[in-house]
C-alpha positions as CSV (number, residue, x, y, z in Angstrom):
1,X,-17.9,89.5,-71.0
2,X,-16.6,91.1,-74.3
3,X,-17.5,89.6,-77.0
4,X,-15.9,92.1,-79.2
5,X,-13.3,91.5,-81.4
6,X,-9.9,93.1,-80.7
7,X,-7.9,95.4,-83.4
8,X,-5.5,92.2,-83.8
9,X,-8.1,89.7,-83.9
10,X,-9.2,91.5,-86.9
11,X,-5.5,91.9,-88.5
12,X,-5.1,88.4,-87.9
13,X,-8.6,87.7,-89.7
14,X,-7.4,89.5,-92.5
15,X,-4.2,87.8,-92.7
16,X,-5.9,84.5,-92.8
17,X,-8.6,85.7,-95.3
18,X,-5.7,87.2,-97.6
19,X,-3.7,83.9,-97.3
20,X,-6.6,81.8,-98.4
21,X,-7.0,83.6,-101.3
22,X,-4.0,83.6,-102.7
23,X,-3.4,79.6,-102.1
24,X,-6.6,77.8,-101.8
25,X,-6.3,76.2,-104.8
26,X,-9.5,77.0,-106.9
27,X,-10.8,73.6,-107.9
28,X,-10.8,72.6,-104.7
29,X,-12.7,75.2,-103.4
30,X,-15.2,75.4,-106.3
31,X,-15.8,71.5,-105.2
32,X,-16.8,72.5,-101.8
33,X,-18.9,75.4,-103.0
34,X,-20.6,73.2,-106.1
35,X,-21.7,70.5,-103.3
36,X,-19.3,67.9,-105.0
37,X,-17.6,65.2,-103.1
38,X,-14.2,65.4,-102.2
39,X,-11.4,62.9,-103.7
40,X,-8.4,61.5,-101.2
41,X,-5.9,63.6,-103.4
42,X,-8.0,66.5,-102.7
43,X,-7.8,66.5,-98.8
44,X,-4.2,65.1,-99.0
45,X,-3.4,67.9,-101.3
46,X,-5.0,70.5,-99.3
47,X,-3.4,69.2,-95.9
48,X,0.4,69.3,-97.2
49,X,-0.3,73.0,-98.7
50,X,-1.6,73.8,-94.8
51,X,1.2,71.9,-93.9
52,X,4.1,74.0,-95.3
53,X,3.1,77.0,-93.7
54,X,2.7,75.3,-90.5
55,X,-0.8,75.7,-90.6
56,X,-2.4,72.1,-90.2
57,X,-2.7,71.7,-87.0
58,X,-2.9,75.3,-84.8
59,X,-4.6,73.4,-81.8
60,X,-1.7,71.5,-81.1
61,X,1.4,72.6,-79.0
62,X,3.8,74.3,-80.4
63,X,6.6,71.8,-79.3
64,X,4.4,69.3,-81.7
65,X,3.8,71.6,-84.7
66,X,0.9,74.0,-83.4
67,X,0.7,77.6,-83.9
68,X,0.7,78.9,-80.6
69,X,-2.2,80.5,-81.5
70,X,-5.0,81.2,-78.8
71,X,-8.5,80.1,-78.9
72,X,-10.0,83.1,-80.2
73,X,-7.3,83.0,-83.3
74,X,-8.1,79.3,-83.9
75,X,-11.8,79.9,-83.9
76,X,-11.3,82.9,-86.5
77,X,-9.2,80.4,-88.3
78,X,-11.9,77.7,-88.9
79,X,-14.6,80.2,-89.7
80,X,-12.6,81.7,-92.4
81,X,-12.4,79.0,-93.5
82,X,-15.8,78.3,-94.1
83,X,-16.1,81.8,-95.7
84,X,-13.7,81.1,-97.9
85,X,-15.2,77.7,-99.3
86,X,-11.9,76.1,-98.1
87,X,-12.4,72.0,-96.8
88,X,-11.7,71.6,-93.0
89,X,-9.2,68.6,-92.9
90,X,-11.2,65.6,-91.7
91,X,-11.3,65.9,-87.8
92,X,-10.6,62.3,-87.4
93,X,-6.5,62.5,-87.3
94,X,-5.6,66.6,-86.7
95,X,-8.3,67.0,-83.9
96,X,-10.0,63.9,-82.7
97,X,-7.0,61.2,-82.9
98,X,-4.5,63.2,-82.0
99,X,-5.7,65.3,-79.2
100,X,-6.5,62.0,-77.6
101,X,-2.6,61.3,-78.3
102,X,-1.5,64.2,-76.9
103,X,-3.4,63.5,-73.5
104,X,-3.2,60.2,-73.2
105,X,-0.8,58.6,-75.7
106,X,2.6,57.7,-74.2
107,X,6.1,59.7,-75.6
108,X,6.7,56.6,-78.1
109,X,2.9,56.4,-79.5
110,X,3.5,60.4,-79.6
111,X,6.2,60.3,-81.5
112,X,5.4,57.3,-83.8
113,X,2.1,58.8,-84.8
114,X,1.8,62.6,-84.8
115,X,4.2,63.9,-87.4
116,X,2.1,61.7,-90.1
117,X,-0.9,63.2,-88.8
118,X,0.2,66.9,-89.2
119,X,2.4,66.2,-92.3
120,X,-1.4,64.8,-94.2
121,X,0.7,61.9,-94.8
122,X,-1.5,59.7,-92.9
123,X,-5.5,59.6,-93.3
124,X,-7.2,58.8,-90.7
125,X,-10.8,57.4,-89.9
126,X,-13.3,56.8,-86.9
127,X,-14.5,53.3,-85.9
128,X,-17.2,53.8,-83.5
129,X,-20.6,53.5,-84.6
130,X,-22.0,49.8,-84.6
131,X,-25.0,47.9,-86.1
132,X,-27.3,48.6,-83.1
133,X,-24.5,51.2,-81.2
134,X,-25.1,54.5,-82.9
135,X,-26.2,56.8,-80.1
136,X,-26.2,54.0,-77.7
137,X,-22.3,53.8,-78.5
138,X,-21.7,51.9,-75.3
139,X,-23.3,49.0,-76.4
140,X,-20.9,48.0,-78.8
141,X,-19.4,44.3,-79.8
142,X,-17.1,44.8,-82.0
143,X,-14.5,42.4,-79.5
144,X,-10.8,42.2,-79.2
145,X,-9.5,39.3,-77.2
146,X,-5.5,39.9,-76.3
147,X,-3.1,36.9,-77.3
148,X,0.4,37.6,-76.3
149,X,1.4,41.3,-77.7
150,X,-1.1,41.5,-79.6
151,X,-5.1,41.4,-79.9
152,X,-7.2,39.9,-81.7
153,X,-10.3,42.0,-83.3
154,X,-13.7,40.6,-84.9
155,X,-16.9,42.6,-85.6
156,X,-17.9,45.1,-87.6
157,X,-17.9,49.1,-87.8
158,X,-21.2,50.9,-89.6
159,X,-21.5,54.7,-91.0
160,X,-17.7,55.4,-91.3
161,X,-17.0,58.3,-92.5
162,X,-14.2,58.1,-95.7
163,X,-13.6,55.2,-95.0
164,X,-12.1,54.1,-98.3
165,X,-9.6,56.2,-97.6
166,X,-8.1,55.8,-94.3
167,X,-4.7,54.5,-94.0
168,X,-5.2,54.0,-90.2
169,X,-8.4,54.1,-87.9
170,X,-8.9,54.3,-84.5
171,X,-10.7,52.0,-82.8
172,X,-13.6,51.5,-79.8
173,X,-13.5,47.7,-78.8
174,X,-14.7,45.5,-76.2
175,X,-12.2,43.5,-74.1
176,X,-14.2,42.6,-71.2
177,X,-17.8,41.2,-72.8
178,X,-18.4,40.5,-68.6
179,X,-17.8,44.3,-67.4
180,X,-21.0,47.1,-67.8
181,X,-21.4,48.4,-70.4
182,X,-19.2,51.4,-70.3
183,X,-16.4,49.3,-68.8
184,X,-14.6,46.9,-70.7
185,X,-14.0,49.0,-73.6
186,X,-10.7,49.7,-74.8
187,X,-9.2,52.5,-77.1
188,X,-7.1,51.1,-80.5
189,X,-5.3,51.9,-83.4
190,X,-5.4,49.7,-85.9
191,X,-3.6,50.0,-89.7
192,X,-5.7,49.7,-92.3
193,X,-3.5,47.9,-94.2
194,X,-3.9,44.8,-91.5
195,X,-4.8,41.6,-93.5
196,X,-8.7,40.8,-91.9
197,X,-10.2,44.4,-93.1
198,X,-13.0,45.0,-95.3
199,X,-14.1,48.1,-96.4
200,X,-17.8,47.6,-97.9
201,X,-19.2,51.0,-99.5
202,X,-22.5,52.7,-98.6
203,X,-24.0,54.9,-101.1
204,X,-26.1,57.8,-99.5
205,X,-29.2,59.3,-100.3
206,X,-27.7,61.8,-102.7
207,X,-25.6,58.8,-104.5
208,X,-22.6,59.6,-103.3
209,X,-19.6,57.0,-101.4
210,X,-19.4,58.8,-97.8
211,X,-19.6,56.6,-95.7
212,X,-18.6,52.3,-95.9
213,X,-19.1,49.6,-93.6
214,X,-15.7,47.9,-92.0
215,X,-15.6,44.2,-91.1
216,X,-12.8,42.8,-88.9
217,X,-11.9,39.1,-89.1
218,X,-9.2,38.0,-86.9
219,X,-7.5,41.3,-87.3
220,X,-4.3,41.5,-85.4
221,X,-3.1,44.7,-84.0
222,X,0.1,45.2,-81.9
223,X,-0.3,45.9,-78.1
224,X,1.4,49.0,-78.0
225,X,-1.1,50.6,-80.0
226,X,-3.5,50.4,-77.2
227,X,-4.2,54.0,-76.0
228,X,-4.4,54.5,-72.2
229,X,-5.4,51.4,-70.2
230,X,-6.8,48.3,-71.2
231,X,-10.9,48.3,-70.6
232,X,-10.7,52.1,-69.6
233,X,-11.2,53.1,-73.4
234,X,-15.0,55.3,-72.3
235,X,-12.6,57.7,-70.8
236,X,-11.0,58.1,-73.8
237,X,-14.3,58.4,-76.0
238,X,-16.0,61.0,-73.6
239,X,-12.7,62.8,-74.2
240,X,-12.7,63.2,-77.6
241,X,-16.3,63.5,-77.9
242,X,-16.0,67.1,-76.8
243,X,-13.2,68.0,-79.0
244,X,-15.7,66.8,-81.7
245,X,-18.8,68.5,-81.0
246,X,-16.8,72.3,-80.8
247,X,-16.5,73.0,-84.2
248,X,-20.1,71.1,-85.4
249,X,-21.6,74.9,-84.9
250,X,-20.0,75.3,-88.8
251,X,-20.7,79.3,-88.5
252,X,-18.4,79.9,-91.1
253,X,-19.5,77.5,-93.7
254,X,-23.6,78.7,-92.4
255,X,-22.7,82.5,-93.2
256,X,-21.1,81.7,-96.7
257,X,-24.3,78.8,-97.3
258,X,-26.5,81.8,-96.3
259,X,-25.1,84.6,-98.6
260,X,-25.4,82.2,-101.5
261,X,-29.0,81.9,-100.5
262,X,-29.7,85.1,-100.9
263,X,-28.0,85.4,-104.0
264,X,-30.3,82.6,-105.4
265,X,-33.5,83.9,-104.6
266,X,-32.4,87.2,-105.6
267,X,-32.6,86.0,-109.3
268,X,-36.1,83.7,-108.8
269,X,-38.8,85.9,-110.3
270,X,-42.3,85.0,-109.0
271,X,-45.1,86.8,-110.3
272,X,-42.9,88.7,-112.1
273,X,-41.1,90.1,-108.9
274,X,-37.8,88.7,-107.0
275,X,-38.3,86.0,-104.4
276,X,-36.6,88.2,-101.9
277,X,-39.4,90.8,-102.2
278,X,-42.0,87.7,-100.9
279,X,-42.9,88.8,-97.6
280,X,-43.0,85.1,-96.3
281,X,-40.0,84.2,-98.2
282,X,-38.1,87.0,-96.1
283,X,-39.5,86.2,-93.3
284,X,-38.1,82.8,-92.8
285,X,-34.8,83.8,-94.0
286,X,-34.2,86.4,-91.7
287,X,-35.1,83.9,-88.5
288,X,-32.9,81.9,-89.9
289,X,-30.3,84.7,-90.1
290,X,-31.3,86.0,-87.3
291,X,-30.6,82.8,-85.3
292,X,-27.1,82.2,-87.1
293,X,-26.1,85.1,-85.5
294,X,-27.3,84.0,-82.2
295,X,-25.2,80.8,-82.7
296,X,-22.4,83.1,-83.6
297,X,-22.5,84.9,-80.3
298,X,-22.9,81.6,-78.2
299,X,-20.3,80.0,-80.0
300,X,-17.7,83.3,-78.9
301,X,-19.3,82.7,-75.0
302,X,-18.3,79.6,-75.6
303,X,-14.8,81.0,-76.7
304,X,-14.6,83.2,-73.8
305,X,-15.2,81.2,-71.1
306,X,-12.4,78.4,-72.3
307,X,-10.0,81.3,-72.7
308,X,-10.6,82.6,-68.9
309,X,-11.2,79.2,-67.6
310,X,-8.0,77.5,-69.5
311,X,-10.4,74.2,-69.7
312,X,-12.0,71.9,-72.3
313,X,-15.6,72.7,-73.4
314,X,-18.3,70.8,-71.1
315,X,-21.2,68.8,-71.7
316,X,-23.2,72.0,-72.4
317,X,-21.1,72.6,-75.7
318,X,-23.5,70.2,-77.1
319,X,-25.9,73.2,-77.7
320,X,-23.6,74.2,-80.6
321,X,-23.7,70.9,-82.3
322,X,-27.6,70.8,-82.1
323,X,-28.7,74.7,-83.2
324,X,-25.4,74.6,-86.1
325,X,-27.1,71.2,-87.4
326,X,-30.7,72.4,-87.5
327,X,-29.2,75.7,-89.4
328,X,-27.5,74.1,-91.6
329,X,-30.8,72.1,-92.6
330,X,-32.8,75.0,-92.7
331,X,-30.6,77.0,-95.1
332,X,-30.4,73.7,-97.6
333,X,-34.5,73.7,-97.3
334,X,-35.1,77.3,-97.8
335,X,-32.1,76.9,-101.3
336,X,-34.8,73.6,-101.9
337,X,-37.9,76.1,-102.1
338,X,-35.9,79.3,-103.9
339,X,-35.5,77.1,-106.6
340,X,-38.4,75.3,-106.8
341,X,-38.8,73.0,-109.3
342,X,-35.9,73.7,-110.6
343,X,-34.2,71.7,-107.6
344,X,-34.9,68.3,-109.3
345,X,-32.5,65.4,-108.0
346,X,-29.7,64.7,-110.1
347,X,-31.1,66.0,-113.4
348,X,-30.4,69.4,-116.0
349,X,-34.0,70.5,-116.2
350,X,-33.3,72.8,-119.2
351,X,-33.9,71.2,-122.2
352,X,-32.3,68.4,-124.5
353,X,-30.0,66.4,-123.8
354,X,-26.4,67.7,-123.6
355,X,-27.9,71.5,-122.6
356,X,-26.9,73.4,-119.6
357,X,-29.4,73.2,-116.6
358,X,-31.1,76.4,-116.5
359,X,-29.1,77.4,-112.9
360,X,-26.3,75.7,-112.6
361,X,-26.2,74.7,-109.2
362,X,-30.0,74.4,-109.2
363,X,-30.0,70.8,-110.0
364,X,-27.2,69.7,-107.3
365,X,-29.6,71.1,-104.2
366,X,-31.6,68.1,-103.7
367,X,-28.5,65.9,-103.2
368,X,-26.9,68.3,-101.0
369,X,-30.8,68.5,-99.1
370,X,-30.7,64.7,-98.6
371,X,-27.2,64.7,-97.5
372,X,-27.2,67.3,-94.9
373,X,-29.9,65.0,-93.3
374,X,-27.1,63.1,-91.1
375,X,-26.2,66.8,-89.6
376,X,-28.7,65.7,-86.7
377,X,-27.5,62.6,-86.1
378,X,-23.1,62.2,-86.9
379,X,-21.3,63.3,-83.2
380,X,-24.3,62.0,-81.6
381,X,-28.0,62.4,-82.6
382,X,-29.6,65.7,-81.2
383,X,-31.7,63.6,-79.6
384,X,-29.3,62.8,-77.2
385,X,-27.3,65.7,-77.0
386,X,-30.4,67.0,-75.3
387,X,-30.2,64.3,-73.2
388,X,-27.0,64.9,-72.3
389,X,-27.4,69.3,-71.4
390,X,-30.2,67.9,-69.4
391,X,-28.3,65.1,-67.2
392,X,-25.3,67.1,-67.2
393,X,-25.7,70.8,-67.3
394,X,-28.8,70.8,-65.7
395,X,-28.6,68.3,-63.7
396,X,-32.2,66.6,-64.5
């Protein structure tokens, strides 16, 4: 196994890290590297600038608008990305719905619903998640009862992710309430638009409006956009579960998180000395560091066996998910204790009113700490993506 990168792996990495440069446009990167939320216009924006130089969607096949780039390029790609402070496009469209297209979606649904996806002129959300069906998806009730060419939805969706901004969202519903509980579920696509929706706002921890609640009353949604078969829908899910749970390691976006880090506690004096002369200080920073790089390597195992094998990522991807979470985490805790109390929530410490806080980006850290909380739990709590390496991979 070589997990070295080649001499045009690393031309391609520059030609990526050159490109961002010169047109990731600079408020939206200095939003994702200030820890503010993203607007609509900002993703949109973002997507039709990757979109003209036919870089939106490099996963897909070329025939559709993909790169023809192979995995190794594709995983450079995303963790430049990170590097470079540049948003990923929300998965839900460009990976998660439109993988499940390409695999199981017939020529028409193909064709009706992929160029908007890889032009940005479409946003897409997720409806899974359930009052009560979080990690325990297939217990969902959220019903759809079919009536001629069309169904008829009620129920209601819980921790959906931008929400307020989907044109379109894809759909887990039940259509059989008689069948087990993985049965009787059915994939759909359902526009937004549809009289019967109601978006409902949650704010978060760190006060910002991530994630909404969706309500369904007597929402009626054609027949054709029914992906696969009717009540075979948890094929679909386990599908695109795994197409999820790839990129969740966030390497990229770790290694940039991690440099600021160290330039933070570079400039906190204690005792008249920098924080990154502490002894215990250091020491938790470079495990940390120490198991980024770990990830890192797994991460380009991971790489290396889809590239001989030619096949999906299995149930044992989910390690990426669970150690790229808990790093994330640990890098916002350690940027909590550089700071110290100078990592207030939501306040300018220095001074009057009106003044500058005394670090700029000292007093958005405790937001960004309570918000990285859900790492552990979106695509599936840890929890049970141990449960799952230990059913699946291990076969306990």
């Amino acid at each position: 196994m070589d997990l070295n990168y080649s001499p045009e792996e690393q031309a391609f990495r520059a030609e990526v890290r050159s490109w961002l440069a010169a047109h990731l446009p600079a408020d939206i990167r200095d939003k994702v590297t200030g820890y503010e939320h993203l607007a609509k216009d900002d993703y949109q924006r973002w997507h039709r600038i990757l979109a003209a130089q036919g870089w939106s969607v490099p996963h897909w096949p070329e025939a559709w608008g993909g790169t023809g780039w192979n995995i190794t390029q594709r995983y450079i790609f995303q963790e430049e990305f990170g590097l470079a402070g540049a948003p990923a496009l929300p998965a839900f469209g460009p990976q998660m719905c439109a993988s499940v297209l390409l695999h199981f979606g017939t020529e028409a649904q193909k064709q009706r619903f992929l160029p908007g996806i890889r032009s940005g002129e479409a946003f897409w959300v997720q409806g899974y998640s359930e009052p009560g069906s979080g990690s325990d998806l297939a217990s969902l009730k959220t019903r759809a009862e079919r009536q001629g060419d069309h169904y008829v939805v009620n129920g209601q969706k819980i921790w959906t992710t931008l929400g307020h901004y989907g044109d379109w969202i894809f759909c887990l519903v039940r259509t059989d309430a008689t069948a087990k509980k993985q049965e009787g579920i059915s994939f759909l696509l359902i526009d937004m638009a549809t009289p019967g929706i109601t978006v409902r706002p949650l704010i978060l921890m760190d006060g910002g409006h991530e994630v909404n609640e969706v309500f369904f009353d007597d929402v009626k949604v054609p027949v054709e956009n029914l992906i696969f078969e009717e009540n075979k829908g948890w094929t679909v899910a386990k599908y695109l579960l795994g197409h999820e749970r790839m990129g969740s390691g966030n390497v990229g976006g770790s290694k940039r998180e991690l440099a600021a880090l160290k330039r933070l506690a570079a400039e906190q004096q204690v005792e008249g000395r920098s924080l990154m002369d502490d002894p215990r200080f250091r020491d938790r920073l470079s495990r940390v560091e120490i198991e980024l790089e770990a990830l890192e390597l797994t991460s380009m195992r991971f790489l290396d066996q889809m590239r001989k094998s030619g096949q999906p990522p299995g149930a044992d991807v989910s390690m990426l998910k669970i150690r790229g979470s808990e790093l994330q985490q640990a890098i916002t805790e350690l940027m909590m204790q550089a700071v110290g109390p100078l990592a207030q929530p939501f306040m300018a410490v220095a001074g009057g009113e009106g003044e500058a806080p005394a670090s700029p980006i000292a007093w958005r850290l405790t937001p960004r700490y309570a918000n990285y909380r859900k790492t552990s739990i979106y695509a599936g709590s840890n929890e049970i993506q141990r449960n799952i390496i230990a059913k699946a991979t291990l076969g306990l």
